[in-house]
C-alpha positions as CSV (number, residue, x, y, z in Angstrom):
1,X,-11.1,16.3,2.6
2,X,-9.6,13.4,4.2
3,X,-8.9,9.8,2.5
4,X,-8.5,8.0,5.5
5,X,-9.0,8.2,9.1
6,X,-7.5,5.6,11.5
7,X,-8.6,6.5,15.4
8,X,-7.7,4.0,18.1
9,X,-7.1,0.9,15.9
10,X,-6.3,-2.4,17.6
11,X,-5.9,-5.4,15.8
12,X,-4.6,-8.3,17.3
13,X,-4.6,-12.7,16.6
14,X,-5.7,-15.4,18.5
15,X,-7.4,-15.3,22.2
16,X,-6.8,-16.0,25.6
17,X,-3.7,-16.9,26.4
18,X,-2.6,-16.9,22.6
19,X,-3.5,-13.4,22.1
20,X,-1.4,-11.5,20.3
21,X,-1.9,-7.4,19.8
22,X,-0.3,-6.4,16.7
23,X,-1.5,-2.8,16.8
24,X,-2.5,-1.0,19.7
25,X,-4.2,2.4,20.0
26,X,-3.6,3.6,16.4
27,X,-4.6,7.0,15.2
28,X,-3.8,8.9,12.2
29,X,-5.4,10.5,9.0
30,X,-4.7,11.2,5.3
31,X,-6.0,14.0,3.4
32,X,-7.0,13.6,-0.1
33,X,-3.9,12.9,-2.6
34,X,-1.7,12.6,0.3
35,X,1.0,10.2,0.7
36,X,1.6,9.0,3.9
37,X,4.1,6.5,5.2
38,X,4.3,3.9,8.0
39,X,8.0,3.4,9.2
40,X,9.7,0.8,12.1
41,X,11.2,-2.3,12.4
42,X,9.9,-5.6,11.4
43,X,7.1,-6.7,13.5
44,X,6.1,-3.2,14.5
45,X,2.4,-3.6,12.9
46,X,2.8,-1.3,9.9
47,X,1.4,-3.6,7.2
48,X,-0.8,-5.0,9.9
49,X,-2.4,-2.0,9.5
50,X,-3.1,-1.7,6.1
51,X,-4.5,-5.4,6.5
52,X,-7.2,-4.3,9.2
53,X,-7.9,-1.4,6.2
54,X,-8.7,-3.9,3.9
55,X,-10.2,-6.5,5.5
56,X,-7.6,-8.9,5.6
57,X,-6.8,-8.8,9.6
58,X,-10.5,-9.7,11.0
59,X,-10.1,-9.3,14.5
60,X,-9.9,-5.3,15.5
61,X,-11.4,-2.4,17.0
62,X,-11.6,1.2,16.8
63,X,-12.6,3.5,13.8
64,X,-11.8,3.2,10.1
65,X,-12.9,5.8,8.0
66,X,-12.8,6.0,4.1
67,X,-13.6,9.1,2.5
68,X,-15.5,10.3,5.7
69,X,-17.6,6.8,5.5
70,X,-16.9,4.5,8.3
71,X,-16.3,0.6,7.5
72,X,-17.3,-2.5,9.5
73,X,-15.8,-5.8,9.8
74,X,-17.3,-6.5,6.3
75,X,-16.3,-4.7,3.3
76,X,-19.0,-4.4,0.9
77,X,-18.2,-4.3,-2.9
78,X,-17.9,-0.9,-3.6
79,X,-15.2,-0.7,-1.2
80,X,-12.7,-2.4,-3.6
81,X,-13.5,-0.1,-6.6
82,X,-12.3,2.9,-3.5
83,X,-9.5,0.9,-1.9
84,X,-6.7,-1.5,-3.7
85,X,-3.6,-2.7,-2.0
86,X,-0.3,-3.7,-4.1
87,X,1.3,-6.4,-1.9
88,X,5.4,-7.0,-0.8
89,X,6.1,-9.9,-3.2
90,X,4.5,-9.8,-6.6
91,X,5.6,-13.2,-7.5
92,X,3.3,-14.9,-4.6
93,X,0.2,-12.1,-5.1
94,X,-0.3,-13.2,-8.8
95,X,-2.0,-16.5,-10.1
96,X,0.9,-18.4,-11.7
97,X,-1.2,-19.9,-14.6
98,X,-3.2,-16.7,-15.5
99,X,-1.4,-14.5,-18.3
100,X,-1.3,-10.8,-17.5
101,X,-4.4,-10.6,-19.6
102,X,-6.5,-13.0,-17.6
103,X,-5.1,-11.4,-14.0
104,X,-6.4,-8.0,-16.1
105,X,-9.0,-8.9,-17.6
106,X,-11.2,-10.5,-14.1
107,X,-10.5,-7.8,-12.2
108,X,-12.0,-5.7,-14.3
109,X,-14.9,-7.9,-14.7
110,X,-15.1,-8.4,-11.3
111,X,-15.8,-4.6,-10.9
112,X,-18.4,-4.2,-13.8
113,X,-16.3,-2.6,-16.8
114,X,-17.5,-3.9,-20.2
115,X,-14.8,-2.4,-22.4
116,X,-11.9,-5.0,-21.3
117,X,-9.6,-5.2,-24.3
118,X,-9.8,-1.4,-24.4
119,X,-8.7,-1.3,-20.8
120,X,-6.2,-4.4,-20.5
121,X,-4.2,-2.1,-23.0
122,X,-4.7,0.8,-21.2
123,X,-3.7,-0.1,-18.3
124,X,0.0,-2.2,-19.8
125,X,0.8,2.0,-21.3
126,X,-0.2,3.0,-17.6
127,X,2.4,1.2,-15.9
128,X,5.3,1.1,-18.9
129,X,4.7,-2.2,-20.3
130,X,2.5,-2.1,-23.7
131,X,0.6,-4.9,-25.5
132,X,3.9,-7.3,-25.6
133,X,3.3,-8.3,-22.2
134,X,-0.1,-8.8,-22.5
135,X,-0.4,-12.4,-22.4
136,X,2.5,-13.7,-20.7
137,X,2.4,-15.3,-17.5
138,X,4.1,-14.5,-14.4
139,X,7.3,-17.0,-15.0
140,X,8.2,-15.2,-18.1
141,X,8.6,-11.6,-16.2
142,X,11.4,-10.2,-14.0
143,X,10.2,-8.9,-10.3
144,X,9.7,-5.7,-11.7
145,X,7.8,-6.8,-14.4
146,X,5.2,-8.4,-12.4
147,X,5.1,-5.7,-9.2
148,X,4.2,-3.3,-12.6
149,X,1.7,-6.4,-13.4
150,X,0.2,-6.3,-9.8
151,X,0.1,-2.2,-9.7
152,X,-2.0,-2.4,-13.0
153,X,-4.2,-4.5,-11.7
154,X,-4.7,-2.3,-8.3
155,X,-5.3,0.5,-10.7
156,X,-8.2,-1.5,-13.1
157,X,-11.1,-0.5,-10.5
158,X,-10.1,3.3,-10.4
159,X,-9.2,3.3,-6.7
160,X,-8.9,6.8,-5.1
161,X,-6.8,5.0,-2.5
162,X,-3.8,2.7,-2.7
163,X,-2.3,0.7,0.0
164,X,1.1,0.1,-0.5
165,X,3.1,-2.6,1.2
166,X,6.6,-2.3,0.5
167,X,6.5,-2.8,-2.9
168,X,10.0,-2.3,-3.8
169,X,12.0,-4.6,-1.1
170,X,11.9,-7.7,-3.2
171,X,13.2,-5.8,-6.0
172,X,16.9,-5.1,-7.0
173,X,18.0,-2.0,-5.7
174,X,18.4,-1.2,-9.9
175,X,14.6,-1.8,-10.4
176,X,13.1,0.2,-7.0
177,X,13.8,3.4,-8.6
178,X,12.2,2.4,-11.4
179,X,9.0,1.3,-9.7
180,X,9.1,4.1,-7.4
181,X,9.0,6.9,-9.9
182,X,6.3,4.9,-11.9
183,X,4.2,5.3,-8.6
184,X,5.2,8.8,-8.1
185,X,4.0,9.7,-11.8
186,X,0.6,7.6,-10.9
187,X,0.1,9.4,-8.0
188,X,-0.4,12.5,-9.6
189,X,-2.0,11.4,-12.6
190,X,-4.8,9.7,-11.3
191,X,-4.8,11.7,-8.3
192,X,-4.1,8.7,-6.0
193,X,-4.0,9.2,-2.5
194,X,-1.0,6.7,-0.7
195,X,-0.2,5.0,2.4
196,X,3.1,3.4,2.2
197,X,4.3,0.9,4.2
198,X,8.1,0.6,4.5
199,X,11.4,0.0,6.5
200,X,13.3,1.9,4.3
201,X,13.5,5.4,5.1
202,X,15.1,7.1,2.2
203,X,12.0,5.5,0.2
204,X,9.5,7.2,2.3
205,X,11.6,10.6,2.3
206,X,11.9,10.4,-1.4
207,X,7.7,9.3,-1.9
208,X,5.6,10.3,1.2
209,X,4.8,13.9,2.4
210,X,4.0,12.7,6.2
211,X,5.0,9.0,8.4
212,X,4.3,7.8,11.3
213,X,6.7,5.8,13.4
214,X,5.8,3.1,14.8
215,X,7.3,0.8,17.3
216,X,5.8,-2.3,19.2
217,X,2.5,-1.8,17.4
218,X,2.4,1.5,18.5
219,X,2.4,4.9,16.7
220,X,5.5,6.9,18.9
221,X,5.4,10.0,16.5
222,X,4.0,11.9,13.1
223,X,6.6,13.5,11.2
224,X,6.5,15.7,8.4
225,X,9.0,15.1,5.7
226,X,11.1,18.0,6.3
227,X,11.7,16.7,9.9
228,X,12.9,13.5,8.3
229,X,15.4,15.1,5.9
230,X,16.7,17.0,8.6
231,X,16.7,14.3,11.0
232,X,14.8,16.3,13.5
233,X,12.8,13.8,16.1
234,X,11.2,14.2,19.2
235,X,10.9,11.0,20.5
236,X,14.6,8.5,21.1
237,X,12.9,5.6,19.1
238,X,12.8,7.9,15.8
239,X,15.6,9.7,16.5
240,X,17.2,6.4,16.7
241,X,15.6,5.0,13.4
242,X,16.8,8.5,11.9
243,X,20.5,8.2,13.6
244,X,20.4,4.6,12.2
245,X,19.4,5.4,8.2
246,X,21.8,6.3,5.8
């Protein structure tokens, strides 16, 4: 079955003159537990992308499928409990003055559960922290702390599907490993389905089974992750990205 289907997405900002169009003509899908990257430079419209997914880029056309169910411009509730996102800096995505229990604890209020302590706890062993952490606040964690903080909390609904934003490049290159591997192992015990966004090619080899390559908003090519490790590209703008990555 597939996760996610994305056919002739176009997002864009402002009007008239001001107009900007971030993504333009868009198509791909992700089968169920897939992980599938986005790749290009800066400004190409990958995490744009998984904005118009969740709602947060309002203005765009096209089709957006979620576990064969298209979505509108409004997501209703039960889209969040299908659907999370972990974000780039984990710092600026958490509520400085809410422990890690409180930033726990409402989401999975927010989403109905009942059993919260049970669940807080839970969800600390999920992503390698334990009850220490449990109520200190964001100030009192290192990056990697907190991007575990922020993963645990895209977890507490039981999403099927994570959106993932390049949630190692405000790390230290010691602690992406670290985070990447946790997310590996998540993947396949909760049966997670990805879709990474990242600039970093040997993250994308090392976590995602398919990318996309995209460049000026545009997706140029699909590659499988074979073709990436063996640096074999059709079109010049990936074999260029490819040329250019360690």
């Amino acid at each position: 079955m597939k996760m996610l289907e994305v056919q002739d997405l176009n997002v864009w900002f402002g009007s008239g003159r001001d107009r900007v169009d971030a993504v333009k003509h868009a198509t791909f899908d992700v089968a169920q537990g897939e992980s599938f990257g986005l790749v290009g430079e800066s400004g190409s419209g990958k995490s744009t992308i998984l904005r118009a997914i969740t709602g947060l880029a309002p203005d765009w056309s096209g089709t957006i499928k979620v576990e064969g169910q298209a979505i509108g411009h409004k997501r209703p509730k039960t889209f969040f409990k299908t659907v999370q996102m972990v974000f780039q800096d984990p710092y600026a995505s958490l509520h400085p003055r809410h422990s890690v229990d409180q930033v726990l604890g409402e989401t999975l209020q927010l989403h109905g559960f009942r059993d919260i302590d049970a669940r807080v706890v839970r969800l600390l062993d999920d992503v390698g922290l334990g009850q220490k952490f449990r109520f200190r606040y964001p100030h009192q964690l290192s990056g990697g702390q907190r991007q575990r903080v922020a993963i645990a909390r895209a977890l507490a609904p039981e999403p099927d599907l994570l959106l993932l934003d390049e949630p190692t490049s405000a790390l230290d290159v010691s602690v992406q490993a670290e985070i990447l591997n946790l997310l590996a192992d998540l993947r396949t015990e909760h049966r997670l389905t990805y879709v990474m966004v990242s600039h970093d090619l040997s993250v994308v080899g090392h976590m995602c089974d398919r990318l996309a390559v995209m460049k000026d908003g545009e997706i140029v090519e699909v590659l499988g992750v074979d073709a990436l490790r063996h640096k074999n590209a059709e079109h010049p703008y990936s074999r260029h990205l490819l040329e250019a990555s360690v």
